[in-house]
VEXPA-703501 format. One record per residue (C-alpha): residue number from 1; residue in one letter; x, y negated, z. Coordinates in Angstrom, 1 decimal. Example, Ala and Ser with C-alpha at 12.3 -4.5 7.8 and 13.67 -1.06 7.14 Angstrom:
2
{n:1&res:A&xx:12.3&yy:4.5&zz:7.8} $
{n:2&res:S&xx:13.7&yy:1.1&zz:7.1} $
***
This chain:
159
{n:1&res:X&xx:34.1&yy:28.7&zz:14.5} $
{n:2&res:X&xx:31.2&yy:29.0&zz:17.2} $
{n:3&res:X&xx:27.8&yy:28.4&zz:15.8} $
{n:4&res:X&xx:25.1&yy:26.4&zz:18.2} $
{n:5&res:X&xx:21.9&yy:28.0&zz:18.0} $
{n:6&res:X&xx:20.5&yy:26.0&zz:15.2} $
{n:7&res:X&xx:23.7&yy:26.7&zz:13.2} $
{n:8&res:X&xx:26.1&yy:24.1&zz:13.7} $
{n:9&res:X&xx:29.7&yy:23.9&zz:14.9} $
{n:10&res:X&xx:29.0&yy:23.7&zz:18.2} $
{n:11&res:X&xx:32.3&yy:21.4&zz:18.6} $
{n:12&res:X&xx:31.3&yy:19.3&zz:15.8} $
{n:13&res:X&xx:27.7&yy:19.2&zz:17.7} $
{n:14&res:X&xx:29.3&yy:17.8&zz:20.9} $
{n:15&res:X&xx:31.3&yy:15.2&zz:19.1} $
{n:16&res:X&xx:27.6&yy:13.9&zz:17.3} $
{n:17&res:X&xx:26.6&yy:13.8&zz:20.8} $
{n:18&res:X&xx:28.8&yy:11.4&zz:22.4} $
{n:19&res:X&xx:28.4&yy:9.3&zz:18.8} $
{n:20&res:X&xx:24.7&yy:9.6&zz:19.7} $
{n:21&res:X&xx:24.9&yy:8.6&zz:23.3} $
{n:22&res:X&xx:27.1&yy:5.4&zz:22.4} $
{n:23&res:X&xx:24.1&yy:4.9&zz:19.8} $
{n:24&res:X&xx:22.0&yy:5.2&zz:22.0} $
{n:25&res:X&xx:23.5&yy:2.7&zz:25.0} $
{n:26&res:X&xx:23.7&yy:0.2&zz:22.2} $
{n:27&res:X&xx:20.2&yy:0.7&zz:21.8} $
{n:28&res:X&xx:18.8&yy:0.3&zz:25.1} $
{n:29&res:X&xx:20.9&yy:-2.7&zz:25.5} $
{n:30&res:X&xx:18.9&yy:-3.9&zz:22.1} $
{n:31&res:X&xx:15.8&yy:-2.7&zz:23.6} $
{n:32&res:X&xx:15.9&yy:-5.1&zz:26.5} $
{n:33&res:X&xx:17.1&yy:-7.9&zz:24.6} $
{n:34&res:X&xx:13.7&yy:-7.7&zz:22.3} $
{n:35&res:X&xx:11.7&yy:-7.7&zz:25.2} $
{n:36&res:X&xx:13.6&yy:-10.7&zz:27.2} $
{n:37&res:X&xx:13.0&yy:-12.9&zz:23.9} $
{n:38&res:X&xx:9.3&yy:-11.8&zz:23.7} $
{n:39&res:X&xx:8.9&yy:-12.9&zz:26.7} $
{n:40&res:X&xx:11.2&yy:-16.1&zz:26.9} $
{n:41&res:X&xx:10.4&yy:-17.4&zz:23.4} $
{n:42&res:X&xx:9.3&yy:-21.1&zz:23.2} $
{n:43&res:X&xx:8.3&yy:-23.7&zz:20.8} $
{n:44&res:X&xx:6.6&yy:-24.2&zz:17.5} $
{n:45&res:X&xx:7.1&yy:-20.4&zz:16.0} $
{n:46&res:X&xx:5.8&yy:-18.8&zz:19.6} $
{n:47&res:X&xx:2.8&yy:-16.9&zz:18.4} $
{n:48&res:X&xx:4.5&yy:-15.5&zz:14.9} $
{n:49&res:X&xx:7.8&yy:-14.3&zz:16.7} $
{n:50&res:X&xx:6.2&yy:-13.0&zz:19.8} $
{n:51&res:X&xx:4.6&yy:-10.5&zz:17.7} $
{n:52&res:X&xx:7.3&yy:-10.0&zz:15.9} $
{n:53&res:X&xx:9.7&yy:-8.9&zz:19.0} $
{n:54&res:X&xx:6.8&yy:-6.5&zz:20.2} $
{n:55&res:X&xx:6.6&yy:-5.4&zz:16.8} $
{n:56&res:X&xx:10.6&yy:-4.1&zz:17.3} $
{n:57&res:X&xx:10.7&yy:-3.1&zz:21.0} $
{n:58&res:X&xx:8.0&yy:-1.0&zz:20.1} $
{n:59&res:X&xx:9.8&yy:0.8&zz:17.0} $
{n:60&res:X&xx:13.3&yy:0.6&zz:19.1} $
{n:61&res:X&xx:11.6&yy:2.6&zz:22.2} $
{n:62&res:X&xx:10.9&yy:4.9&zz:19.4} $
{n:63&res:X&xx:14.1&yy:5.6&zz:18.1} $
{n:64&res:X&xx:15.9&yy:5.5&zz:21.4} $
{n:65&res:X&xx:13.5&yy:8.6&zz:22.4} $
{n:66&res:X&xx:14.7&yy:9.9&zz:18.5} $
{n:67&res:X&xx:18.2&yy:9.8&zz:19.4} $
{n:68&res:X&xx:17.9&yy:11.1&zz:23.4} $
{n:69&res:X&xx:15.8&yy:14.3&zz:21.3} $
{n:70&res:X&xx:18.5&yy:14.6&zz:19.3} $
{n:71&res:X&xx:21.1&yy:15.0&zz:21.7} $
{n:72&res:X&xx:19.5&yy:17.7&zz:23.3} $
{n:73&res:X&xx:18.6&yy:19.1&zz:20.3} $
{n:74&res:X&xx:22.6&yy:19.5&zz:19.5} $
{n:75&res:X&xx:22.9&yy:21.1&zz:23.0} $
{n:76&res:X&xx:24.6&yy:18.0&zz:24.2} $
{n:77&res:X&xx:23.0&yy:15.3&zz:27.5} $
{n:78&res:X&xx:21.7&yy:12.0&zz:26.9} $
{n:79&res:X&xx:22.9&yy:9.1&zz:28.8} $
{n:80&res:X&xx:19.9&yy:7.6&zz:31.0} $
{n:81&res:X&xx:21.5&yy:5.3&zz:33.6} $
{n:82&res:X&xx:21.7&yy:1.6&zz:33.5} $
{n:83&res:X&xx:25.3&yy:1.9&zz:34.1} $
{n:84&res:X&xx:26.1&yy:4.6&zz:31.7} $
{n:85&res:X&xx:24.3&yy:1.8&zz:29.1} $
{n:86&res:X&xx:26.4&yy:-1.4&zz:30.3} $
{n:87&res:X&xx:29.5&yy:1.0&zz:29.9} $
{n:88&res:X&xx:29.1&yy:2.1&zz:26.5} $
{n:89&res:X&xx:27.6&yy:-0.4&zz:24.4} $
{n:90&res:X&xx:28.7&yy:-3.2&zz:21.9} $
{n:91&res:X&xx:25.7&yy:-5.3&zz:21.3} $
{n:92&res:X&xx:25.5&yy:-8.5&zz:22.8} $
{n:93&res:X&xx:23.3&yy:-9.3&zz:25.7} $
{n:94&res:X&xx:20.9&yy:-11.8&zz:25.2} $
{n:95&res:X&xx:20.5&yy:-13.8&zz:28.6} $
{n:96&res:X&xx:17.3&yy:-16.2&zz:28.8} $
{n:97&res:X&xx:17.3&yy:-17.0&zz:25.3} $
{n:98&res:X&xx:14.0&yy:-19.4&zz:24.2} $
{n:99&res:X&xx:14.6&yy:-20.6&zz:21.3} $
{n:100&res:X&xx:13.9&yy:-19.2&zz:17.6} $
{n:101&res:X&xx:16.7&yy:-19.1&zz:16.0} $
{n:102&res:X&xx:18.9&yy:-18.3&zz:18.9} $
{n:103&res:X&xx:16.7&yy:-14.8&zz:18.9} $
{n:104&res:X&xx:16.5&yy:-14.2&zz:15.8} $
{n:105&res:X&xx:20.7&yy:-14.5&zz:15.3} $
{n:106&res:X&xx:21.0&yy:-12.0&zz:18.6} $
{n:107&res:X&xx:18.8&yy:-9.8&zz:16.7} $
{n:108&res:X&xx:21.0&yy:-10.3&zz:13.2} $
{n:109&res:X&xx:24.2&yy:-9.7&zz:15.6} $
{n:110&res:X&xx:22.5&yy:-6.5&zz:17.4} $
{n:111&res:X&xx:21.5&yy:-4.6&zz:14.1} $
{n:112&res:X&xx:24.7&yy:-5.3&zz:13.1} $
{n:113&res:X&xx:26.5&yy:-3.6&zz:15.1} $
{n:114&res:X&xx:23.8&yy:-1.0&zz:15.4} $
{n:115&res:X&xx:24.9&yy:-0.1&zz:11.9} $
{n:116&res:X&xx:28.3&yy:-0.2&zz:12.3} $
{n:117&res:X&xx:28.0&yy:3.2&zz:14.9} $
{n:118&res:X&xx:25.6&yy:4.7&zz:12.6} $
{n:119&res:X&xx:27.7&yy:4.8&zz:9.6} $
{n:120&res:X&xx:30.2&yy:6.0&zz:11.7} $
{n:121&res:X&xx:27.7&yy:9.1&zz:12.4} $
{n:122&res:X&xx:26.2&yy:9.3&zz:9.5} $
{n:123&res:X&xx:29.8&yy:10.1&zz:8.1} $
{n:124&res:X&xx:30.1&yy:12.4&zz:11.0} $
{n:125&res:X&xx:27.3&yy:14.4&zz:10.9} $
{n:126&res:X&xx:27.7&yy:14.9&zz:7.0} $
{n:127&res:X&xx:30.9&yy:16.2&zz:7.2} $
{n:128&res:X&xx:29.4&yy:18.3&zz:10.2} $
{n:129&res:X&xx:26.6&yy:19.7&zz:7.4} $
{n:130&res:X&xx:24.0&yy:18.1&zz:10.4} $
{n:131&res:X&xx:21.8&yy:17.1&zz:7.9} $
{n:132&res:X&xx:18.9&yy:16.6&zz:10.9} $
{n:133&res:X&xx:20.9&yy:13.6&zz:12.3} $
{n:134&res:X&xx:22.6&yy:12.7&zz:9.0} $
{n:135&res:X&xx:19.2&yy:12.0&zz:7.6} $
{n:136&res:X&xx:17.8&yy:10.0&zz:10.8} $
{n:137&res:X&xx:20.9&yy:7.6&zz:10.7} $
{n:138&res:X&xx:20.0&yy:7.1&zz:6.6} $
{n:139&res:X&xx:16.6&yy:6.3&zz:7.7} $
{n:140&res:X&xx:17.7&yy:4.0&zz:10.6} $
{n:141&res:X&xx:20.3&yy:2.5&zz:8.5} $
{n:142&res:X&xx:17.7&yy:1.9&zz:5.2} $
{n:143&res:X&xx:15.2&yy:0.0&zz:7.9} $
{n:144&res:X&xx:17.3&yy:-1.6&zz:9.9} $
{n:145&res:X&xx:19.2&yy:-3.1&zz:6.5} $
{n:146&res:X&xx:15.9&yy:-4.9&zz:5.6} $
{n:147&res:X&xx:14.9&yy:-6.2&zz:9.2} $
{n:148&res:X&xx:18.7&yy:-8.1&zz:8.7} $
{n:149&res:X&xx:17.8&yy:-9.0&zz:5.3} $
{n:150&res:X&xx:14.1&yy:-10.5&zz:6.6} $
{n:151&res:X&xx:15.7&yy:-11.8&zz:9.4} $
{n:152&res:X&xx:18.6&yy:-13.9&zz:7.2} $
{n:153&res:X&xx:16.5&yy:-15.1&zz:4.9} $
{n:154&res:X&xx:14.4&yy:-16.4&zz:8.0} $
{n:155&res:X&xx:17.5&yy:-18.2&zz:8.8} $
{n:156&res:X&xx:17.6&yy:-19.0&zz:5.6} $
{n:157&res:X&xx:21.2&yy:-17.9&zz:5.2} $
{n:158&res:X&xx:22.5&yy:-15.3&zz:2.6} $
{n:159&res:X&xx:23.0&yy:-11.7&zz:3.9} $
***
């Protein structure tokens, strides 16, 4: 087996990769519907939820530069086209949405299937011994968990 230079399979590393680069279209496409509802939200809750959205573009931006770093970090090329994004991701676009509990669903229905890809690596990357992405999907995953759970019972439905 052919080690990488930070001691991994480097076949196993590629594989991570392309997990990591669907995770990471998914999360651009996330990334731009936080910003569409911060700026296209309406009505009673405005002020709160507008804060809120800027609250997770902000942390999103973060972790989509996580995951491009961790690409290249497994020797692998992160995907950094609009079209490579539109052609590899799951999570539903939000288009001109206003109201609050529409945005808050979208966001439910994102993180969802956020989590869904990064069990799927997290499974991956352990059975890979990549313990550097195995442990930023845990984090991802242990966050992300409680924004659905705040966001649910903010619907004020069960999780």
């Amino acid at each position: 087996m052919e080690l990488n230079s930070i001691g991994l399979s480097a076949e196993k590393s590629l594989a991570i990769c392309h997990d990591l680069n669907e995770l990471l279209a998914n999360f651009q496409r996330y990334y731009q519907n936080l910003r569409g509802i911060h700026w296209n939200i309406k009505g009673k809750r405005f002020f709160d939820l507008h804060v809120k959205f800027e609250e997770l573009y902000d942390d999103t931006n973060m972790k989509v530069d996580e995951i491009a770093e961790r690409i290249l970090t497994l020797g692998g090329v992160p995907l950094h086209t609009f079209e490579d994004y539109i052609e590899n991701s799951k999570v539903p676009v939000g288009k001109n949405i206003t109201k609050d509990e529409n945005a808050i669903r979208l966001i439910v229905d994102s993180l969802s299937q956020l989590l869904l890809i990064e069990r799927r690596i997290l499974k991956t990357s352990e059975e890979a011994d990549d313990e550097g992405t195995n442990s930023m999907m845990s984090d991802f995953i242990t966050e992300q968990e409680k924004t659905v759970w705040m966001m649910k019972a903010w619907l004020a439905e069960e999780i």
